[in-house]
N, C-alpha and C positions, 0 to 999 in steps of 0.2 A: 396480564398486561401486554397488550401489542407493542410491540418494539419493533426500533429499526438499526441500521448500520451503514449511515450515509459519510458519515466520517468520525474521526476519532472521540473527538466528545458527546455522540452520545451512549458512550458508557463513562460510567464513573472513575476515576481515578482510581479507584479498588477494584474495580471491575477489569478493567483497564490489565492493570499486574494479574489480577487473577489468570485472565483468558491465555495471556500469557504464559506462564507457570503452567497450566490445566497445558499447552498446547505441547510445551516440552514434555509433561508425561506423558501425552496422550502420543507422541511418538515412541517415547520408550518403551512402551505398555504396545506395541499395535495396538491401538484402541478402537474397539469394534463396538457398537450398541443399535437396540433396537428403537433411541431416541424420535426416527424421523418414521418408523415402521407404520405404512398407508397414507403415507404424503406425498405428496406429489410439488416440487417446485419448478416455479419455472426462468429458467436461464433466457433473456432476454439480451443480446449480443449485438449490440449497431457498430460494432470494432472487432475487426478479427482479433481471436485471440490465439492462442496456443496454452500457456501455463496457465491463466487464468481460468478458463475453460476447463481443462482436463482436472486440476486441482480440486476447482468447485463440483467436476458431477463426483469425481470420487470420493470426495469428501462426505455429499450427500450419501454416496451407494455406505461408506462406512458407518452413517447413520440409521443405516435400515431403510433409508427414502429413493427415490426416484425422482430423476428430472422431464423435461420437455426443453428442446433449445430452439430457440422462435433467433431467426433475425430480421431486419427490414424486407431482405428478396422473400420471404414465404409466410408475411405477414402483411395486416392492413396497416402498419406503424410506417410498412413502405408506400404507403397512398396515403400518408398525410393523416391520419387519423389520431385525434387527439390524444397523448396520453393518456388522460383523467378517465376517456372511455375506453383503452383498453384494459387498465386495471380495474377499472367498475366492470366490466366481464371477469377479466382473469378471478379477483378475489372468491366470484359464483364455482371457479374451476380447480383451482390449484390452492393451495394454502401457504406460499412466500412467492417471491420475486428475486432474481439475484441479476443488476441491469450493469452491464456495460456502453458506459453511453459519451455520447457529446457533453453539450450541455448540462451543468449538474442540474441547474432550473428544473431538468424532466424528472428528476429523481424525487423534486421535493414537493413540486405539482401531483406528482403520483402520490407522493405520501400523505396529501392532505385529502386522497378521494379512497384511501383503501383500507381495507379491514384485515390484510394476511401483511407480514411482515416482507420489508424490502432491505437488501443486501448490497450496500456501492459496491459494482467490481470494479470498478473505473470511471472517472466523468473528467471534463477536463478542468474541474478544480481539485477532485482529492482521488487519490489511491491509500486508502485506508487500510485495507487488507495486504496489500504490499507491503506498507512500513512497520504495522504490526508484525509482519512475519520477519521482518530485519532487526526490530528490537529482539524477539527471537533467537534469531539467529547470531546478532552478539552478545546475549546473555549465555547462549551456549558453546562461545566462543570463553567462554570465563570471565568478562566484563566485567569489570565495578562499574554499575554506569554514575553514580556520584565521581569517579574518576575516570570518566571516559569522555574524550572529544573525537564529535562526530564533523565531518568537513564533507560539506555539500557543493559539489563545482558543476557549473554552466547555468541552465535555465530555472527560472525561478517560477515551474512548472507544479502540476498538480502533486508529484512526486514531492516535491521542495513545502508544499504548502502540509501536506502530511507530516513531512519531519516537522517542522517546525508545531503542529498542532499535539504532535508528541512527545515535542520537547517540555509540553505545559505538564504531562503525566508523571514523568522516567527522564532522572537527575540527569542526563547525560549533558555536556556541553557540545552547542551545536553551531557551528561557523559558517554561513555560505558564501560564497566566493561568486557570482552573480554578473553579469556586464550592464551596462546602460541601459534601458532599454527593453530587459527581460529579466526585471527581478521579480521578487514573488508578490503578491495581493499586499498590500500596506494594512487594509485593512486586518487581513490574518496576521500581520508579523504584530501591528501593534496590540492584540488581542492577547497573543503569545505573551509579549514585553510582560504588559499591564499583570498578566498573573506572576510575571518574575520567573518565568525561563530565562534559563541560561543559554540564549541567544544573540549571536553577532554577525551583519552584514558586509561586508567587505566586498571590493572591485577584484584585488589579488590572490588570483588562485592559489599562491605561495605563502600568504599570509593565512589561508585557510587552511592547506594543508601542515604547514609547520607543526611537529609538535600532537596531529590526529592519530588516532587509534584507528579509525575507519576512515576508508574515504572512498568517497561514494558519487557517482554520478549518472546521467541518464544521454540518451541519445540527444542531438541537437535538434535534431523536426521529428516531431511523433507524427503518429495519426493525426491525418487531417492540416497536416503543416506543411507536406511534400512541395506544395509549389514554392516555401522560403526556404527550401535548403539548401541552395545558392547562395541568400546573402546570408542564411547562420553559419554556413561554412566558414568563412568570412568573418564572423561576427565572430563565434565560438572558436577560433583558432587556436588562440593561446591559452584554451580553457581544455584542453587536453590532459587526463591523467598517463602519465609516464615516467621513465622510469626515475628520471632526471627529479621530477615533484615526488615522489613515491622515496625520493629517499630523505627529503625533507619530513617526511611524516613521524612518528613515534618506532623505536625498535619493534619489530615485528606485527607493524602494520598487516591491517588485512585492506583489503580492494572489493566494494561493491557494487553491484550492477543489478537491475529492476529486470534486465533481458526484454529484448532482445538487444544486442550490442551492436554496434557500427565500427567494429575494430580498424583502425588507422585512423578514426576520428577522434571521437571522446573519449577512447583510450586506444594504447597500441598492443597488439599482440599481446608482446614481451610480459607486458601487467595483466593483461587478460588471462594469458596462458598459467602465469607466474604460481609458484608456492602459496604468495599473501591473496592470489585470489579468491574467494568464498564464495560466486556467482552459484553455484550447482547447490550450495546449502542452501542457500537464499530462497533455490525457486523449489528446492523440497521442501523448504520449510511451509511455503503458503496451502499445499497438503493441510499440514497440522494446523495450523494457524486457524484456518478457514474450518475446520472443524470446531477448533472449540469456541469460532464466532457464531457459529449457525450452534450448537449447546448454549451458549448466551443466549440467542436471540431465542429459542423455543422452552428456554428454563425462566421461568416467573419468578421463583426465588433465587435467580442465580445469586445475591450477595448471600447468603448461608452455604455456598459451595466454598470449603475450607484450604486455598489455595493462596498461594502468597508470592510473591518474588523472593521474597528471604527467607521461602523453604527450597529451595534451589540450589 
């Protein structure tokens, strides 16, 4: 069966905990296999990356596979050239896609013309492999997530639409703290509601953070935003994590970040730096994460793969 991994739901809620679970041992184990051995994928890039990048080719190389990293400057995608037509070539060449992109539109344009499976690294409505690696990374943190609140501050960005799309899987409560203006898709949040996530929107970053386990937030202009980072300056001021809000949180609060950080903006130093920070787990973990999503995506019977969050 051809599968993909455009965002959170399309894998199953078992699958879901599984890939999970499978990712924390596949760190404790170094997990090495000849899964991807004579594959060829190819890393598709219109966003500089750093973690994303490095995580996914070595993810691949620990599957036995090999990549290609194509961006716009030494492709025809930089001369305008239809997605639908380069994945009708790519699928004759390579056997997956893993795309970092604008627009998620191209990712799903792409999926309705291809035959090799396609991987979201990014688009600007979901980072699926990013909040995967965070639930991760607070289950390894010791979570009950049935007794975990998670607080989401600033934009109600792709990152924001992730958590919330994983708050339909993995009991956690999840609070975002939001401004006017730049809250997340209505569509996704009421999507989320309707299954009975334990989710809630708030103006007050204080009311979000009160009381959180996690607290979590993202830079104010990503890619592709640089010309409004003047007025989100501005906008996002008082949506700052520090230490002042950090100590509203739950005793021994942790601090997370998606990286890369804008330290004195959306958080300062002090919390950045700090003990309760978890930022360096967060971006090892997309390492393992991103393994055992590419083992989903190239395993047919992954639900026979006997893995669980409550063997953990």
């Amino acid at each position: 069966m051809l599968k993909r991994f455009l965002e959170i739901h399309d894998m199953t809620r078992a699958e879901a905990h599984a890939v999970v679970a499978r990712a924390i041992e596949m760190k404790r184990i170094k997990f090495r296999s000849d899964l991807l051995e004579g594959r060829t994928l190819a890393l598709i890039f219109e966003k500089a990356s750093t973690r994303t990048r490095v995580s996914f080719e070595m993810a691949v190389r620990h599957l036995g596979g090999s990549t290609i990293y194509m961006t716009q400057n030494d492709s025809q995608l930089g001369r305008a050239e239809p997605v639908e037509d380069t994945i009708r070539v790519l699928s004759r060449y390579v056997d997956g896609v893993v795309m970092r992109t604008f627009e998620h539109s191209k990712l799903t344009r792409m999926w309705a013309k291809t035959s090799i499976p396609i991987v979201n690294a990014l688009s600007d409505d979901f980072h699926p492999c990013q909040v995967m690696g965070d639930v991760m990374t607070m289950t390894e943190q010791g979570a009950d997530l049935e007794k975990t609140k998670v607080a989401w501050i600033g934009d109600g960005n792709n990152m924001a639409h992730s958590w919330i799309n994983s708050a339909t899987y993995f009991p956690f409560e999840l609070v975002l703290a939001c401004p006017e203006g730049y809250l997340p898709d209505k569509g996704i949040l009421d999507a989320a509601l309707a299954k009975r996530a334990k989710i809630k929107l708030v103006k007050d970053p204080m009311e979000a953070i009160a009381g959180a386990h996690f607290v979590n937030t993202d830079v104010w202009a990503s890619m592709g935003q640089e010309g409004e980072a003047g007025e989100r300056i501005k906008v996002f001021k008082d949506y700052q994590v520090n230490a002042k809000a950090m100590a509203l949180a739950a005793p021994n609060a942790k601090f997370m970040h998606c990286l890369p950080a804008h330290q004195g903006e959306e958080v300062t130093t002090e919390v950045f730096e700090s003990e309760a920070s978890i930022v360096w787990d967060q971006a090892e973990n997309r390492l393992h994460i991103q393994k055992a999503i590419l083992e989903w995506v190239y395993t047919p019977q992954y639900d026979t793969v006997p893995y669980t969050l409550a063997e953990i």
